[in-house]
VEXDREN-2710 file (C-alpha; in Angstrom, 1 decimal):
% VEXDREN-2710
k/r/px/py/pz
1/UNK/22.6/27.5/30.3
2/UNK/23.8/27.9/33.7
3/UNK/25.6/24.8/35.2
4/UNK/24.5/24.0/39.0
5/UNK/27.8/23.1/41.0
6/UNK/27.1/21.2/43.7
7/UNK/28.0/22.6/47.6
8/UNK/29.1/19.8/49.6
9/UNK/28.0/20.8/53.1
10/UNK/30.9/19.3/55.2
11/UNK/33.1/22.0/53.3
12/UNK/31.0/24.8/54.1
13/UNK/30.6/24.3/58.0
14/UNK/34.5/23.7/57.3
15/UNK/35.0/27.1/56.0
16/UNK/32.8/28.8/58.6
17/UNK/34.1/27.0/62.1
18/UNK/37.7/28.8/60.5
19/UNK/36.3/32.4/59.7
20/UNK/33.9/32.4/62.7
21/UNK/37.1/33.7/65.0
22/UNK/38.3/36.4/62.8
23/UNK/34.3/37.7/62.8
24/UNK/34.7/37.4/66.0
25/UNK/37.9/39.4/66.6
26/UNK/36.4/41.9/63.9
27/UNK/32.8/43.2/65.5
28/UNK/35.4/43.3/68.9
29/UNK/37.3/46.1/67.5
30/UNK/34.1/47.7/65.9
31/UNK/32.6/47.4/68.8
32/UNK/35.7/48.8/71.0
33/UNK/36.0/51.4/68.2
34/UNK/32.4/52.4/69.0
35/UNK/32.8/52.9/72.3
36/UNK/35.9/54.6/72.0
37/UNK/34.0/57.0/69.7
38/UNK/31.2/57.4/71.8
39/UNK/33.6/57.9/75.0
40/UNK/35.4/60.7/73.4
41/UNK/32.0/62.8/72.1
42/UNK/30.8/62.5/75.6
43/UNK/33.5/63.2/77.3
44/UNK/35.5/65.9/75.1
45/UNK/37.6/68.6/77.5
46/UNK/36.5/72.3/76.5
47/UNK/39.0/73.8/74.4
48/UNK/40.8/76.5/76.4
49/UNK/41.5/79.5/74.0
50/UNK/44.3/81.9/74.8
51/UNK/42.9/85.5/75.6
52/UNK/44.3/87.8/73.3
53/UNK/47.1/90.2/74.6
54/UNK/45.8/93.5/75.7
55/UNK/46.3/96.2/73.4
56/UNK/48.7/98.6/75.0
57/UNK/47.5/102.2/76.7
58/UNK/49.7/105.1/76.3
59/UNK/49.9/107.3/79.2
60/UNK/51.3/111.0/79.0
61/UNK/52.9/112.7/81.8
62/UNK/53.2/116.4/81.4
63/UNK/57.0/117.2/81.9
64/UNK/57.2/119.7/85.2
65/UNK/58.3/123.3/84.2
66/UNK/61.9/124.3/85.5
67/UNK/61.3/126.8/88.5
68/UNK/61.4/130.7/87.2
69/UNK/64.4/132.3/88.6
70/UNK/64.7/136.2/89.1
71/UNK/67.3/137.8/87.3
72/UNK/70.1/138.8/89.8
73/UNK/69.4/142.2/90.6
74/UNK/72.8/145.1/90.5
75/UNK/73.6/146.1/94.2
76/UNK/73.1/149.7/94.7
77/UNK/76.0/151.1/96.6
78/UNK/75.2/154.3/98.6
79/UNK/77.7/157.1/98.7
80/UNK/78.1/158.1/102.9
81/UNK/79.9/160.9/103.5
82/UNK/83.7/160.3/104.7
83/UNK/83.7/159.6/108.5
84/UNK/85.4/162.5/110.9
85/UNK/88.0/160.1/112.8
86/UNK/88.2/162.0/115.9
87/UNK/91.5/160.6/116.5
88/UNK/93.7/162.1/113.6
89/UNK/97.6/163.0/114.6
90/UNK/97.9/166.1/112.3
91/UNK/101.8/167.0/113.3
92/UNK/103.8/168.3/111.1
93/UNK/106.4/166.9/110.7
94/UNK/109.7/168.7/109.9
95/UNK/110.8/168.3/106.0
96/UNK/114.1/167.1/104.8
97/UNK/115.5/168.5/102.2
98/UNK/118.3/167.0/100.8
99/UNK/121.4/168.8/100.3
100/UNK/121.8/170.2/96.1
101/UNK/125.1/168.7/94.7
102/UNK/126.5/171.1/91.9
103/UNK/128.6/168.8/89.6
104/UNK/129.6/171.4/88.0
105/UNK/133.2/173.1/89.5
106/UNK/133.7/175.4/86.5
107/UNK/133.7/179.1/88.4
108/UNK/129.8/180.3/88.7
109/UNK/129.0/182.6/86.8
110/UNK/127.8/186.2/87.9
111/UNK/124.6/187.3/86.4
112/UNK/123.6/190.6/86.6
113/UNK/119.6/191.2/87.2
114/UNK/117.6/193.8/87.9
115/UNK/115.3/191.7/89.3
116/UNK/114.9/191.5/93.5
117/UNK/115.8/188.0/94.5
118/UNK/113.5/185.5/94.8
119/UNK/113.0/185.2/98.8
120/UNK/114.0/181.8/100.5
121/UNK/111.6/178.9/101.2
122/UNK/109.8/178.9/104.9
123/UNK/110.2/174.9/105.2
124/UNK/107.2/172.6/107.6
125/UNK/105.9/176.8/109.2
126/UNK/104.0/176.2/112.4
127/UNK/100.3/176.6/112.0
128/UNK/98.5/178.6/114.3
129/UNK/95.1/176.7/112.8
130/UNK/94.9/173.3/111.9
131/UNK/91.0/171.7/110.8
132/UNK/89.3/170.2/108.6
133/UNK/91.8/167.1/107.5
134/UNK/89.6/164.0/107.4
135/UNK/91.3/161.0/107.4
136/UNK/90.9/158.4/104.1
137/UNK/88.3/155.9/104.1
138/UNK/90.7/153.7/102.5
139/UNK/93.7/154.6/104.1
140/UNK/91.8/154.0/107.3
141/UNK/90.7/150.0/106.2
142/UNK/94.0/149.1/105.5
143/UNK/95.3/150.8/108.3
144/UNK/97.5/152.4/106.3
145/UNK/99.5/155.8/107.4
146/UNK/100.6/158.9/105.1
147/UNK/102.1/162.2/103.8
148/UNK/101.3/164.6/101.3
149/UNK/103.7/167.8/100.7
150/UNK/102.7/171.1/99.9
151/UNK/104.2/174.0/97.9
152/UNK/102.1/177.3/98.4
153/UNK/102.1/181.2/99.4
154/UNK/101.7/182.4/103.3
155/UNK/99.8/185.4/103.2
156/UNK/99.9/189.1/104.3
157/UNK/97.1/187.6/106.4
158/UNK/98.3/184.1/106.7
159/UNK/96.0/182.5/104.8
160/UNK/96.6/179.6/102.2
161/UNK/97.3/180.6/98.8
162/UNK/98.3/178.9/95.4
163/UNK/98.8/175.2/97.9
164/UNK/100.9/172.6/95.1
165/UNK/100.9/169.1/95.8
166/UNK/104.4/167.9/95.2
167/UNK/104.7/164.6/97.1
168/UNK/101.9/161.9/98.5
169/UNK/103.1/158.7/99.5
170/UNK/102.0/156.5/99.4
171/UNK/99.7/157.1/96.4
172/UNK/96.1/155.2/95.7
173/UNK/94.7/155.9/99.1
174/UNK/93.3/159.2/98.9
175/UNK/95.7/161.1/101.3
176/UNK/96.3/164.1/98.6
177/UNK/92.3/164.2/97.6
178/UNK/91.6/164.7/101.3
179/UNK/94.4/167.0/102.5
180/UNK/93.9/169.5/99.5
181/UNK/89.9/169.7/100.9
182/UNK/91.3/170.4/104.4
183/UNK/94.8/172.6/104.4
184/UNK/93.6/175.7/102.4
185/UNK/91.6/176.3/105.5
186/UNK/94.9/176.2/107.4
187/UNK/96.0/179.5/109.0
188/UNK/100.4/180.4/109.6
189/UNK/102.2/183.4/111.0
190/UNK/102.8/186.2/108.3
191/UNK/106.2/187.0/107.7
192/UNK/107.5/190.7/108.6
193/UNK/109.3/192.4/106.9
194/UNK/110.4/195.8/108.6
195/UNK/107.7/195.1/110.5
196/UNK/105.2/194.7/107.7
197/UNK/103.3/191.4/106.9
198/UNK/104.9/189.9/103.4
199/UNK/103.5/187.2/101.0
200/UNK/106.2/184.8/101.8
201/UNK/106.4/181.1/99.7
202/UNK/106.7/177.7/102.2
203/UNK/106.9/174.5/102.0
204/UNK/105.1/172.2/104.4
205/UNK/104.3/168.1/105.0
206/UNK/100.6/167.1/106.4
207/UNK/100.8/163.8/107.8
208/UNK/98.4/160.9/108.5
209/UNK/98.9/159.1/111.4
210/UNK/96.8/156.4/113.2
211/UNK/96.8/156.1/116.9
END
């Protein structure tokens, strides 16, 4: 059996004059709530997404080529014949011979031979034909001036004959290569003996001389 309890009205309008502001103060922040709610859908800023990075493009450059080069080519020298210098001094000049020293005092001592003796040495002979003598390339680009010596035979006809090269100074310029070309063309006196044309060994210095 359910008992009825009794509601005294003076304690209900009691209770709801003190609740009535905190429902009051309640639907005021649903209702701010709401419109905040509503606000925000309405007026929502568009999400800016970031673009993606662009992917990266290779690029190839084709490396130049180095520049061909020729191969340096050998000079070719060309061999001209010697110049004639026009302007050669071809005088002989006398030789000097030093004196022979004998060391040796002790008495000489006399051979017996039945051999003729040998006939003396016709030192720097006059020529009566000089020609031919070209004068050293080299010699002539240094500027440089020269002798050579000759040993050889004056002839019955006073030709050249049997020509020795005994001296050339100085050496490495050519003066012996070109006077051996040039002096067996060389012409001399014969020498006479009782009137008769000898072969007679002479001695004899060709010298190069620049003017």
């Amino acid at each position: 059996m359910v008992r009825a309890i009794p509601i005294n009205p003076w304690r209900l309008t009691d209770f709801l004059e003190r609740v009535r502001p905190g429902i009051a103060v309640s639907a005021a922040l649903h209702a701010g709530l709401f419109m905040a709610l509503a606000y925000f859908l309405a007026f929502q800023p568009a999400i800016q997404v970031k673009p993606a990075d662009p992917e990266p493009v290779l690029q190839y450059f084709e490396l130049p080529k180095p520049p061909q080069t020729k191969p340096a080519e050998t000079p070719k020298f060309k061999f001209d014949r010697t110049p004639i210098l026009p302007d050669v001094n071809t005088t002989v000049e006398p030789l000097k011979i030093p004196p022979r020293i004998d060391i040796d005092r002790r008495p000489p001592t006399v051979e017996t031979s039945s051999e003729p003796p040998a006939p003396p040495v016709i030192i720097n002979p006059k020529p009566i034909y000089r020609g031919g003598l070209i004068y050293p390339e080299r010699a002539a680009e240094a500027g440089m001036n020269g002798y050579v010596v000759f040993s050889f035979i004056i002839r019955q006809d006073g030709s050249v004959g049997d020509p020795q090269v005994i001296e050339e100074a100085p050496g490495g310029y050519g003066f012996a290569t070109a006077a051996k070309k040039a002096f067996p063309k060389w012409r001399f006196d014969p020498k006479l003996v009782n009137g008769k044309p000898v072969d007679a060994p002479a001695q004899i210095r060709v010298s190069f001389q620049l003017q």
